[in-house]
N, C-alpha and C positions, 0 to 999 in steps of 0.2 A: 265307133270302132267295132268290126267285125268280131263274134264271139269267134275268144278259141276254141280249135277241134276239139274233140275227145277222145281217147283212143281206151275201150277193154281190155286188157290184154290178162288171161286165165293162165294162171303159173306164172306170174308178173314177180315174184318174188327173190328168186334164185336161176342159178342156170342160163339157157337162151331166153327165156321168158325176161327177166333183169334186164338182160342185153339188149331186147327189144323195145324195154319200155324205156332205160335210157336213152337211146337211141331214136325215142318217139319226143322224149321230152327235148333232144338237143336240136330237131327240128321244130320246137313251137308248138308242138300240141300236150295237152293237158293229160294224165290219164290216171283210169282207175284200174287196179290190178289184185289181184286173189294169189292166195297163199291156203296150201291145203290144212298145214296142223303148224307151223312155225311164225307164228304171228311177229314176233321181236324181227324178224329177217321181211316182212313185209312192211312195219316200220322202219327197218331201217333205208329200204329202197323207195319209199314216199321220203325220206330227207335227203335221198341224194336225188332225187326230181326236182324236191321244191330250191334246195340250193343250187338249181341249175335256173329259176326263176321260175317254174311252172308249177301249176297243183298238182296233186296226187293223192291219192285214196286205194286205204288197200281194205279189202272186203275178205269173209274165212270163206270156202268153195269147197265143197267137195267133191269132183266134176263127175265120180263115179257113180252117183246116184241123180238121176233125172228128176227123180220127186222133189229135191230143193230148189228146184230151179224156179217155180212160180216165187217161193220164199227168197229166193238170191235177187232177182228183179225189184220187187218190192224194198230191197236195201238200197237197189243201185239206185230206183227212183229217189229214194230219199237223201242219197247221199248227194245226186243230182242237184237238187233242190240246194242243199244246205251248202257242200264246198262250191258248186261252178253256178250257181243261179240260172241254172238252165231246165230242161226238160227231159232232153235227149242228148246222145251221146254220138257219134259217125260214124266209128273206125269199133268192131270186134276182131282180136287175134286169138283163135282158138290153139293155147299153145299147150296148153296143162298135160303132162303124161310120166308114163314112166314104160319102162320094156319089163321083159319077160325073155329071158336068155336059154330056151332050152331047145333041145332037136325036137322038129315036128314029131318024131315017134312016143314021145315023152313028153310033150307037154300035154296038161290035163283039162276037163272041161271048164274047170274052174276057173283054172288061168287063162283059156280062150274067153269065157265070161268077162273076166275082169278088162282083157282086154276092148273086148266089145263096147262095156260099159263107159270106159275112159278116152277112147280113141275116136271111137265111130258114132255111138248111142249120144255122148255128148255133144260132139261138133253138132250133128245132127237137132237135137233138141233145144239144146242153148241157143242156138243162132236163129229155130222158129222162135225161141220164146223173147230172144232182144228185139225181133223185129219192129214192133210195136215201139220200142225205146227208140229206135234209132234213127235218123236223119233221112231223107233221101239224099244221094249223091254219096252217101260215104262209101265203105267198103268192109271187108270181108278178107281176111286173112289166116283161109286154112295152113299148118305145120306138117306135112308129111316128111317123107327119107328118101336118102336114096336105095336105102334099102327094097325099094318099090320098083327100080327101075336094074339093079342087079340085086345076084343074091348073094349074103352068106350064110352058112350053115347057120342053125342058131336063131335064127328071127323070123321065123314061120309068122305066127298070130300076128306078131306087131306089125311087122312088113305088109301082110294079109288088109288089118285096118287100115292102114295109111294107103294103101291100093282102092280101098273103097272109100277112103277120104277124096282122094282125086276125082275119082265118077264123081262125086255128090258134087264137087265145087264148081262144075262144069254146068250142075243141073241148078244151083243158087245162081251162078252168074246169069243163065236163062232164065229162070223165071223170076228175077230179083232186077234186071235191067230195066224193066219199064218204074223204078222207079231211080234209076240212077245207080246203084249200089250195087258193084264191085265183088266180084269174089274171085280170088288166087290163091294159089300155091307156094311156100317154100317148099322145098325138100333137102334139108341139112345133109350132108354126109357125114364119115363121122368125123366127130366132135369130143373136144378133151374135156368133158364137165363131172360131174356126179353123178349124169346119167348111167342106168344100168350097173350099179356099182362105180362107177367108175373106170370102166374097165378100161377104154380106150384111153382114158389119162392114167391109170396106174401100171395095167400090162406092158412092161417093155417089149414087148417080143410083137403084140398085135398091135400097137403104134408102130411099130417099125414096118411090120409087112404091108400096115394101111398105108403109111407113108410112103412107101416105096410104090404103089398101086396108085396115086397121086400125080398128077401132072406137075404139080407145083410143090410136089417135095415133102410135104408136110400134111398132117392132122390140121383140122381144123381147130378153131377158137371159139370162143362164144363173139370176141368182138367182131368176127368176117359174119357174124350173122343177122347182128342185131339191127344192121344197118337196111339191108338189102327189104325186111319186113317192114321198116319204119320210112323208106321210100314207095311201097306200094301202097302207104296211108299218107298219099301226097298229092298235091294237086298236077307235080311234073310223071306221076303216072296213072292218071283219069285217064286217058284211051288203052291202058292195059288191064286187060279184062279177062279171065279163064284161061291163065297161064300158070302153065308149071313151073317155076325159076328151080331149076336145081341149084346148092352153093354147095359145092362141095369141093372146090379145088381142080376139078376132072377127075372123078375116081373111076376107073378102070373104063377108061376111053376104048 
């Protein structure tokens, strides 16, 4: 019997990240996922994987700081070994983040820092340092927005990283292809979760004008998401390689 996949997937806990690692488990693959400070909430989405019949393993991350990253490999190798008896792992989803809601006049170095550190510094770092963990032939699952490709007031920095998340995924799929391994793009539009405060799930007023700016009527969900990422860790999308999927409904066509 073929071992099962394995999918990382960083903010696996809550949010689009849950979404995608259910949605990784309901296709057959295996996965381990990170949780930044809410541990009890990364237990609880390893027991809805494993009652879906698959392992799972949730690991603490903290995706803003690159120094734990030698230290976060070292667990995954171990955890490798003890839940999946294996070595290595396929599939990373670099999903872990959080925004920063202010006018480019106003936002401050720190908050572009922060940015940097959780959006761009990590994709970047995390993904040289799984390399070594990881399989030939699997793949690579940058998170970006559609905030990348329009704008709204308001998401200067974050928009800014996920613009440079795109260049990079272009330059992993080149130089990551001679060994098989996959790198793309989602770009979420928005979406009603806790991100950002919640703001596109709580604001009545900015769900309305987004929805209305929608082809399809409506905000997004986390389940229109999870699916589209846990199809790019498949074997019906091995010749898609260095694309941007936007899911966002059509927003502002």
């Amino acid at each position: 019997m073929a071992q099962q996949k394995i999918a990382l997937v960083t903010g696996g806990s809550r949010g689009l990240g849950k979404n995608m690692a259910i949605a990784l488990a309901k296709k057959g693959l295996n996965v381990i996922l990170t949780y930044n400070s809410n541990e009890a909430e990364g237990k609880n989405t390893v027991k809805e994987i494993e009652a879906l019949g698959q392992k799972a393993a949730a690991l603490q991350l903290d995706v803003a700081t690159a120094d734990n990253f030698d230290a976060f490999f070292i667990q995954v190798k171990a955890v490798l070994k003890d839940n999946f008896d294996t070595e290595y792992f396929d599939y990373l989803l670099n999903n872990a983040g959080t925004g920063v809601y202010k006018p480019f006049a106003e936002t401050t170095a720190e908050e572009f820092d922060q940015m940097v550190n959780i959006h761009f510094k990590a994709a970047f770092f995390l993904t040289q340092k799984a390399l070594p963990h990881m399989n030939d032939g699997g793949g690579i699952v940058n998170v970006s927005t559609g905030l990348a490709r329009f704008s709204i007031p308001g998401y200067s920095a974050y928009a800014a990283m996920k613009g440079g998340i795109e260049t990079l995924t272009l330059y992993m799929a080149k130089e990551l292809g001679s060994r098989g391994i996959r790198a793309n793009v989602i770009a979420p539009g928005a979406i009603e979760t806790d991100f950002g405060g919640g703001a596109v799930r709580d604001n009545a007023d900015l769900n309305g004008y987004l929805a209305a700016q929608t082809a399809l009527g409506r905000v997004g969900l986390p389940d229109d998401i999870g699916g589209v990422a846990a199809f790019l860790c498949s074997d019906e999308a091995r010749w898609v390689n260095a694309q941007r999927i936007e899911v966002s409904g059509g927003m502002f066509l």
